[in-house]
The first five atom37 places (N, CA, C, CB, O) and aatype in JSON, in Angstrom:
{
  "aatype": [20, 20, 20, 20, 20, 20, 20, 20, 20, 20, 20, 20, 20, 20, 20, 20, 20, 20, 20, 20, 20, 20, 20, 20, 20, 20, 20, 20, 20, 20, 20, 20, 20, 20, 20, 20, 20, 20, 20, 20, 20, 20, 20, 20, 20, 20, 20, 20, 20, 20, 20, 20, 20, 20, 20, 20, 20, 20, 20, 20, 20, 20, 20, 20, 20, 20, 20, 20, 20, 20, 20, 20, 20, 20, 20, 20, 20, 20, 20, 20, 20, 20, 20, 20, 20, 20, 20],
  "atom_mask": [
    [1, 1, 1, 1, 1],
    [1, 1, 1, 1, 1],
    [1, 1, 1, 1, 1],
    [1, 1, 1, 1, 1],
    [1, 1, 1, 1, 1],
    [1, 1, 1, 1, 1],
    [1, 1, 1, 1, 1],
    [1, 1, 1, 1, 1],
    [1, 1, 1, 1, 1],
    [1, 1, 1, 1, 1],
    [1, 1, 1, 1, 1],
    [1, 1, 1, 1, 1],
    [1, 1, 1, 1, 1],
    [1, 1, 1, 1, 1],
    [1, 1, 1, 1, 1],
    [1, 1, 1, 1, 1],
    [1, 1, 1, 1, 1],
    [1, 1, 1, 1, 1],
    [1, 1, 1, 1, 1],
    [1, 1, 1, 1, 1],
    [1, 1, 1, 1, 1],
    [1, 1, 1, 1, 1],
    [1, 1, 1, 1, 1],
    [1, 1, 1, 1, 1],
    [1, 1, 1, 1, 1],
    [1, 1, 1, 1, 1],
    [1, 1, 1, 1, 1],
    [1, 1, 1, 1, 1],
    [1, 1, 1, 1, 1],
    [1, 1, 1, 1, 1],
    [1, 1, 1, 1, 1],
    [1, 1, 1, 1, 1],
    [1, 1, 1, 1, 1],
    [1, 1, 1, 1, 1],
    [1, 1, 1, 1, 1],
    [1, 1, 1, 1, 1],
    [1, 1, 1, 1, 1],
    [1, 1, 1, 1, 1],
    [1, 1, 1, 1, 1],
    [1, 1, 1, 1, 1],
    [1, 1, 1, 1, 1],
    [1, 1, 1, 1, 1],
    [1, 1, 1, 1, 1],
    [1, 1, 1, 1, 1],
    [1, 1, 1, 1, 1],
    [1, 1, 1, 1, 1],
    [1, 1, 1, 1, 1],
    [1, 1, 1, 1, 1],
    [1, 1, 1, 1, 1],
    [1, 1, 1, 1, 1],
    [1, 1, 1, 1, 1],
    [1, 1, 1, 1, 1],
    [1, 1, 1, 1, 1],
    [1, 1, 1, 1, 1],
    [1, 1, 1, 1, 1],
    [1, 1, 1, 1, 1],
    [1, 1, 1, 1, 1],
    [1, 1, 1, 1, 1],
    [1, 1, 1, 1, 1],
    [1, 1, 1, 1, 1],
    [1, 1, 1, 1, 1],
    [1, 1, 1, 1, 1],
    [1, 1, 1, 1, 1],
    [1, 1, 1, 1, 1],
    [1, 1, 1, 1, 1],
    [1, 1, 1, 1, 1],
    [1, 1, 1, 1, 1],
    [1, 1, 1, 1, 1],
    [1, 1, 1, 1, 1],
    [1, 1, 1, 1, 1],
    [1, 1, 1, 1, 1],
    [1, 1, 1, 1, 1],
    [1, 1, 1, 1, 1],
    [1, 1, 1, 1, 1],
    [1, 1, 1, 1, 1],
    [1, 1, 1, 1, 1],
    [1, 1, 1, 1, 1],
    [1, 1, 1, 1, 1],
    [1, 1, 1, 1, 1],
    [1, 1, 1, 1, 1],
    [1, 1, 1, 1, 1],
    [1, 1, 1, 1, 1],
    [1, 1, 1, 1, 1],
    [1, 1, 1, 1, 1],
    [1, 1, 1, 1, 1],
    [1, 1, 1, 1, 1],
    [1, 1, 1, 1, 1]
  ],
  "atom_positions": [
    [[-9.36, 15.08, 10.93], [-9.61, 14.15, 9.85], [-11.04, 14.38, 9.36], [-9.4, 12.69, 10.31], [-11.78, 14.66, 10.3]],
    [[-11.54, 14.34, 8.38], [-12.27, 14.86, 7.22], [-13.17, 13.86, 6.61], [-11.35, 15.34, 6.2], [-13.46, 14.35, 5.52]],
    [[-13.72, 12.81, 6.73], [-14.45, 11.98, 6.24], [-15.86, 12.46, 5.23], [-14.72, 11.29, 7.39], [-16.87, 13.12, 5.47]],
    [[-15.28, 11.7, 3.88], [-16.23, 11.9, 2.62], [-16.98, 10.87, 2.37], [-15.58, 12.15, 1.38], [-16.47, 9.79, 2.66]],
    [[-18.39, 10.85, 1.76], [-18.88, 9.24, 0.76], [-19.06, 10.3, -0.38], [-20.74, 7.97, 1.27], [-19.38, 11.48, -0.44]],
    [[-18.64, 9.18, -1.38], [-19.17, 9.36, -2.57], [-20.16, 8.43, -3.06], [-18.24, 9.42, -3.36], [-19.94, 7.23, -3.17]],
    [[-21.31, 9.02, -3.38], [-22.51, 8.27, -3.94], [-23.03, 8.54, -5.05], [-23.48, 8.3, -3.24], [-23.13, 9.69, -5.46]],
    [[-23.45, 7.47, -5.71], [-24.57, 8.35, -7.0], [-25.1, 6.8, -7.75], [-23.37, 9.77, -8.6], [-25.41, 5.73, -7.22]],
    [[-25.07, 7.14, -8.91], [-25.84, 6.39, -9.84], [-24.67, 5.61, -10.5], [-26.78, 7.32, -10.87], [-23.47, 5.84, -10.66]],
    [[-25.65, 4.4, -10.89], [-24.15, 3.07, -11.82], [-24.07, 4.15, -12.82], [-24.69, 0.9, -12.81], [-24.92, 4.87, -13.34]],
    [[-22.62, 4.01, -12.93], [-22.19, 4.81, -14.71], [-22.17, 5.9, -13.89], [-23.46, 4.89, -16.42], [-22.52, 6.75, -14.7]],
    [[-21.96, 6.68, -12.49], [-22.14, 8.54, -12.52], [-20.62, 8.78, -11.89], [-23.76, 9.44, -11.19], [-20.21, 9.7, -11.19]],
    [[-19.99, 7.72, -12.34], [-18.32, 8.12, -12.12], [-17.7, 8.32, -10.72], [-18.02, 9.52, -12.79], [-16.68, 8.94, -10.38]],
    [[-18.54, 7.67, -10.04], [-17.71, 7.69, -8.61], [-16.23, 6.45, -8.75], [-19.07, 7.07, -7.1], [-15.19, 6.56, -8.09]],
    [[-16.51, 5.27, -9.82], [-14.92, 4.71, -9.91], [-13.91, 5.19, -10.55], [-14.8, 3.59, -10.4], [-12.77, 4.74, -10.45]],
    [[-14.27, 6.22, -11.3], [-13.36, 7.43, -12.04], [-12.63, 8.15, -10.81], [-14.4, 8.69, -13.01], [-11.42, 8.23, -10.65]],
    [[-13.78, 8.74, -9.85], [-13.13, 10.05, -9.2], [-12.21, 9.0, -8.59], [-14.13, 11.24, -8.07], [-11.03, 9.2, -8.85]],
    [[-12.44, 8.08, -7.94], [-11.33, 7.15, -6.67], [-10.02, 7.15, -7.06], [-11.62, 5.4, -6.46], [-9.06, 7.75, -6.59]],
    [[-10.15, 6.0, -8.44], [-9.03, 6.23, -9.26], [-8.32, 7.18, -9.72], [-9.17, 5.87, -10.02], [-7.33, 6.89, -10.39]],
    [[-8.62, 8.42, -9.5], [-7.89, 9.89, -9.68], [-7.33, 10.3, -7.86], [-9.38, 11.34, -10.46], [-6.32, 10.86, -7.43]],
    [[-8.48, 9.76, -7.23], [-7.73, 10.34, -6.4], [-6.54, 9.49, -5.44], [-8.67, 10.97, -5.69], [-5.85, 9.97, -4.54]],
    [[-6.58, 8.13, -5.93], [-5.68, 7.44, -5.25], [-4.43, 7.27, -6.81], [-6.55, 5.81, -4.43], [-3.58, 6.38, -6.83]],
    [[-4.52, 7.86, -7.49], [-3.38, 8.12, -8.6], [-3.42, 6.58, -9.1], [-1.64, 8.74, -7.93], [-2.35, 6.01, -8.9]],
    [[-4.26, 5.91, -9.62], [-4.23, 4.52, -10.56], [-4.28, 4.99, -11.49], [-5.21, 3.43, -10.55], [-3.97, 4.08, -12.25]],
    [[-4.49, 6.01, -12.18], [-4.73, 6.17, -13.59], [-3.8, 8.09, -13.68], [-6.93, 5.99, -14.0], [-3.97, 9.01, -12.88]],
    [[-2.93, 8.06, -14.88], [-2.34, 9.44, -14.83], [-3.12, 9.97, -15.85], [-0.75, 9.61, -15.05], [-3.42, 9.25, -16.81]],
    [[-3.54, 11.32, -15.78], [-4.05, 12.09, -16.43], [-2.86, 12.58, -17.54], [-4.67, 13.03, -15.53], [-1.64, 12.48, -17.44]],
    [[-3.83, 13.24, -18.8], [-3.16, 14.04, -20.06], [-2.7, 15.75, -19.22], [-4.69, 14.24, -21.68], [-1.7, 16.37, -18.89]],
    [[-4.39, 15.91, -19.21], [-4.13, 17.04, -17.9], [-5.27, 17.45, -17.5], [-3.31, 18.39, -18.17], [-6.32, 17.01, -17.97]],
    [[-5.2, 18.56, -16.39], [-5.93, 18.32, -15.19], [-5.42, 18.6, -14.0], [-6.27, 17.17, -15.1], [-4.19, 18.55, -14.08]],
    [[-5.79, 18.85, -12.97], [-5.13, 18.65, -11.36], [-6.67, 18.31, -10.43], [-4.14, 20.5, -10.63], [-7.88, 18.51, -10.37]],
    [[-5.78, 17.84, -9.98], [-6.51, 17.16, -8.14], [-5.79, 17.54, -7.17], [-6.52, 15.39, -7.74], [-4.56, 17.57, -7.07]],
    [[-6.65, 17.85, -6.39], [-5.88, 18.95, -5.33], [-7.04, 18.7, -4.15], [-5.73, 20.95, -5.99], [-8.24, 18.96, -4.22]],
    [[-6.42, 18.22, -3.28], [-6.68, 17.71, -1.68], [-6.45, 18.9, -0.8], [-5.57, 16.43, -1.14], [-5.29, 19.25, -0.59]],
    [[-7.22, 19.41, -0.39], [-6.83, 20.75, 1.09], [-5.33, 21.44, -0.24], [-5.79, 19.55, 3.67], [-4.22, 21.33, 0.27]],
    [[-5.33, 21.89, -1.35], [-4.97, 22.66, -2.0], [-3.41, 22.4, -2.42], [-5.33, 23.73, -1.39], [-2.47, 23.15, -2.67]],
    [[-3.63, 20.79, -2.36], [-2.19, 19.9, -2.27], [-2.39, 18.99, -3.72], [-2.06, 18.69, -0.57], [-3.12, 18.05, -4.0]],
    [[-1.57, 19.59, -4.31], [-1.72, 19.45, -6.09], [-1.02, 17.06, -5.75], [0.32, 21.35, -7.54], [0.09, 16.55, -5.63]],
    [[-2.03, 16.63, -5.74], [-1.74, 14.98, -5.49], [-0.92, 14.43, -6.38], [-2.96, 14.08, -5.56], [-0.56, 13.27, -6.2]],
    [[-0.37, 15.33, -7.79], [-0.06, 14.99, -8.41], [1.91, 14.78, -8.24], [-0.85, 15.65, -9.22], [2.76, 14.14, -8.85]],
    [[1.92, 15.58, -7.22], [3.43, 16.2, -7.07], [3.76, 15.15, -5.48], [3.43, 18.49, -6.79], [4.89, 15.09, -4.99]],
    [[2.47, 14.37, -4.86], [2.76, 13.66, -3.89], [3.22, 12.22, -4.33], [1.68, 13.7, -3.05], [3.01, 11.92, -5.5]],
    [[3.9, 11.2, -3.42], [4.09, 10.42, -3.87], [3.35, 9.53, -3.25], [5.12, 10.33, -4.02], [3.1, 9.28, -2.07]],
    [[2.82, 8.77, -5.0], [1.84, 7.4, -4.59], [1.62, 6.89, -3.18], [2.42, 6.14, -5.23], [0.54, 7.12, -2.63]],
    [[2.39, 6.33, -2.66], [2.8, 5.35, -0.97], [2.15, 6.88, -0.37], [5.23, 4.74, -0.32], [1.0, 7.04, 0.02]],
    [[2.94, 7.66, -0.41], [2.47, 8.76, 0.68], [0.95, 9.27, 0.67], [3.34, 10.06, 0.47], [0.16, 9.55, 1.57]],
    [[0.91, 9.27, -0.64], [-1.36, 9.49, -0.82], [-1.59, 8.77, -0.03], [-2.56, 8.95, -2.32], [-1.8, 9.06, 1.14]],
    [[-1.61, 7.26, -0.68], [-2.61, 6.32, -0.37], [-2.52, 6.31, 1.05], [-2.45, 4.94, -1.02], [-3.5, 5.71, 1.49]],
    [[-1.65, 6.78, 2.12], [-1.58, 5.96, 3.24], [-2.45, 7.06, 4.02], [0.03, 5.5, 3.83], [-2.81, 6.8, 5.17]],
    [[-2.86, 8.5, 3.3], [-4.02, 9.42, 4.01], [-5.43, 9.24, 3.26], [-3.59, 11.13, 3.94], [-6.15, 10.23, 3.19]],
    [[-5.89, 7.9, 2.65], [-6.7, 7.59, 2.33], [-7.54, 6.61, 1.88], [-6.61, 7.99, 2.1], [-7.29, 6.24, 0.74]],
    [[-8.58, 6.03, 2.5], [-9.25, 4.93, 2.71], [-10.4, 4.45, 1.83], [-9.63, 5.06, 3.86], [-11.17, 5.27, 1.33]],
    [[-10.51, 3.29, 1.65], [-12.09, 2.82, 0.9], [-13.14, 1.91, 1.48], [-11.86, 2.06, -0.4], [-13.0, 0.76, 1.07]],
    [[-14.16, 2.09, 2.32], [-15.32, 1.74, 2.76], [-16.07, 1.09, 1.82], [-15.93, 2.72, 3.24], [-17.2, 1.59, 1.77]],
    [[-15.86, -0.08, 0.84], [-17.29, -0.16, -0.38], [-18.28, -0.38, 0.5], [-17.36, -1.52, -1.69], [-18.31, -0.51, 1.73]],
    [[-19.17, -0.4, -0.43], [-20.93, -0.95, 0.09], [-21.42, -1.59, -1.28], [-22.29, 0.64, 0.64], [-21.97, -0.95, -2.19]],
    [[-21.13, -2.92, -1.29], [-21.26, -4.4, -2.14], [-22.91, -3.98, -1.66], [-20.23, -6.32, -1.41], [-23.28, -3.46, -0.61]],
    [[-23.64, -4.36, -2.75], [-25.06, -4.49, -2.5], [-25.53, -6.08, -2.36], [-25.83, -3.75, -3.71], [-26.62, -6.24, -1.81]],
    [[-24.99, -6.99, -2.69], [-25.19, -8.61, -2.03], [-24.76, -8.89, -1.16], [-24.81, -9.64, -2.55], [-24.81, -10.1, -0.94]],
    [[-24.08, -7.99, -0.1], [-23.58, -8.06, 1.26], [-24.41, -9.06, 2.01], [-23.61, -6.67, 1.96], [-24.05, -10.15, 2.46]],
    [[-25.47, -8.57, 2.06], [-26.57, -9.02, 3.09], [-27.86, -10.67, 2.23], [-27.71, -7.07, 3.43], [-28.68, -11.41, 2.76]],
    [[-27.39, -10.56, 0.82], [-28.01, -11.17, 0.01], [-28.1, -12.66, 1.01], [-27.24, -11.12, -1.5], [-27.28, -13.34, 1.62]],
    [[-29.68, -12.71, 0.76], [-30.11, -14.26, 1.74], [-30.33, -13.38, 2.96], [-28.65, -15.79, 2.05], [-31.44, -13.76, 3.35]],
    [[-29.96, -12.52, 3.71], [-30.23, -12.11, 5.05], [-31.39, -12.26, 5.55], [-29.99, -10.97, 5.23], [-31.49, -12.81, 6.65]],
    [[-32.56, -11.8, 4.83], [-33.74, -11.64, 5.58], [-34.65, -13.06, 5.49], [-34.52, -10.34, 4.99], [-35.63, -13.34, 6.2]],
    [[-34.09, -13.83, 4.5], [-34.09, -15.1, 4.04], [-34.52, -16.22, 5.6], [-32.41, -15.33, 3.26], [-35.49, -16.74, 6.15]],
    [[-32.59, -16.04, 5.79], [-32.27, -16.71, 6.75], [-32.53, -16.44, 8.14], [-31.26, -16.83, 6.59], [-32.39, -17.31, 9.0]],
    [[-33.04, -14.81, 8.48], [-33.38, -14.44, 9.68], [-34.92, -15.16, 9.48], [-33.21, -12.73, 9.99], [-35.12, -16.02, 10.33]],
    [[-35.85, -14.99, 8.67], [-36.49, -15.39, 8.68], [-36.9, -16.99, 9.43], [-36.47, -15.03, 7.79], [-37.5, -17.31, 10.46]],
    [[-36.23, -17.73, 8.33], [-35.98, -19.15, 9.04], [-35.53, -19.73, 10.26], [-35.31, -19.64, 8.5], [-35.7, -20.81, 10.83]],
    [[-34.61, -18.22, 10.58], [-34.51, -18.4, 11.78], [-35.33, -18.61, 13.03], [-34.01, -17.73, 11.88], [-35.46, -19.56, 13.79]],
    [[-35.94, -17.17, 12.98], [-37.54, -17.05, 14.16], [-38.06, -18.01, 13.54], [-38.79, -15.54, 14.25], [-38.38, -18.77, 14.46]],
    [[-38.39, -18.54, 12.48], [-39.42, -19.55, 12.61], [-38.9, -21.01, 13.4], [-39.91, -19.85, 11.07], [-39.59, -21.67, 14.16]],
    [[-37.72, -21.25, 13.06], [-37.16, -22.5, 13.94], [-37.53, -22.47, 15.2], [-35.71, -22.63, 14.01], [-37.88, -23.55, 15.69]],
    [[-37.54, -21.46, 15.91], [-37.43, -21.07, 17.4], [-38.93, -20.68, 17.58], [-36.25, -19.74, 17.79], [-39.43, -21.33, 18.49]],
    [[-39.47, -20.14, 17.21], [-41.14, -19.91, 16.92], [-41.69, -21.27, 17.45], [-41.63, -19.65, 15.06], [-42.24, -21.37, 18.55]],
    [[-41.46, -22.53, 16.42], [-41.78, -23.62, 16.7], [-41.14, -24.45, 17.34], [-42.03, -24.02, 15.97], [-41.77, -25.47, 17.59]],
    [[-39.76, -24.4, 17.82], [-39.33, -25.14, 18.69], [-40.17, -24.61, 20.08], [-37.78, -25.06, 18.66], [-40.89, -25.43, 20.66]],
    [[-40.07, -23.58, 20.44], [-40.48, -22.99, 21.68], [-42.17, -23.69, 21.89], [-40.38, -21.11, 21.52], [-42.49, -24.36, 22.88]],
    [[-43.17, -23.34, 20.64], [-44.43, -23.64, 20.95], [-44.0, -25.33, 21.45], [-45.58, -23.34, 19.54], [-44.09, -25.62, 22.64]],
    [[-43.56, -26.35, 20.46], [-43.36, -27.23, 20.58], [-43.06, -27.7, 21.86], [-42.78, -27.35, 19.84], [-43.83, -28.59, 22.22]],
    [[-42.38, -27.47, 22.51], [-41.69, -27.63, 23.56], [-42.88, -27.42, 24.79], [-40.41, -26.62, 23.52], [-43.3, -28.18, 25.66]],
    [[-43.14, -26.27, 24.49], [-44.17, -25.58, 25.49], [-45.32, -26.74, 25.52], [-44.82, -23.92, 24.89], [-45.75, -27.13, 26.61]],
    [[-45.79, -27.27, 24.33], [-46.78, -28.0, 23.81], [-46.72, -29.39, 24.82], [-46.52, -28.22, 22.14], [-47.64, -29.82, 25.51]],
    [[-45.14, -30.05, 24.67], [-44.7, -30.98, 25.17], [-45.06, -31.33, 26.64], [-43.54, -30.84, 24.94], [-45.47, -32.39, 27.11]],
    [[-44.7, -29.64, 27.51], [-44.67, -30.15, 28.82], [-46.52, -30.09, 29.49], [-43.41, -29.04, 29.75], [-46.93, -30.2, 30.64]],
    [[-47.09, -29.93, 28.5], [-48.41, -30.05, 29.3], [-49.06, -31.39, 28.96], [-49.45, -28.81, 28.95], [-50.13, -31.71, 29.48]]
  ]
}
């Protein structure tokens, strides 16, 4: 098994290539060809099921460092606090 990313720039057509290669969109003409297997002559169900999509959402993590933040600080000052307490 063979694992690809496709990366690039907004607008540099990586949702074009997907959509060609999981057959959502039929071409005028053209071929796509997998290990020299014209995708066009496979059937839909049978592609898709040798091929996967990983996104990477860029607000995934949105607030993360936010909330880690707030975090150590809760515990930062609970701990001094505490510490503070027993003397």
């Amino acid at each position: 098994m063979e694992k690809i990313a496709v990366i690039g720039e907004k607008g540099s057509g990586k949702t074009s290539l997907l959509r060609a290669f999981f057959r959502l969109v039929e071409f005028d003409s053209g071929i796509v060809k997998i290990d020299n297997v014209d995708i066009s002559q496979l059937e839909p169900r049978q592609l898709r099921s040798h091929l996967s999509i990983i996104p990477h959402d860029q607000v995934i993590f949105s607030g993360f460092l936010l909330d880690l933040f707030l975090l150590i600080f809760f515990f930062y000052f609970l701990f001094f606090s505490l510490s503070n307490f027993q003397k």
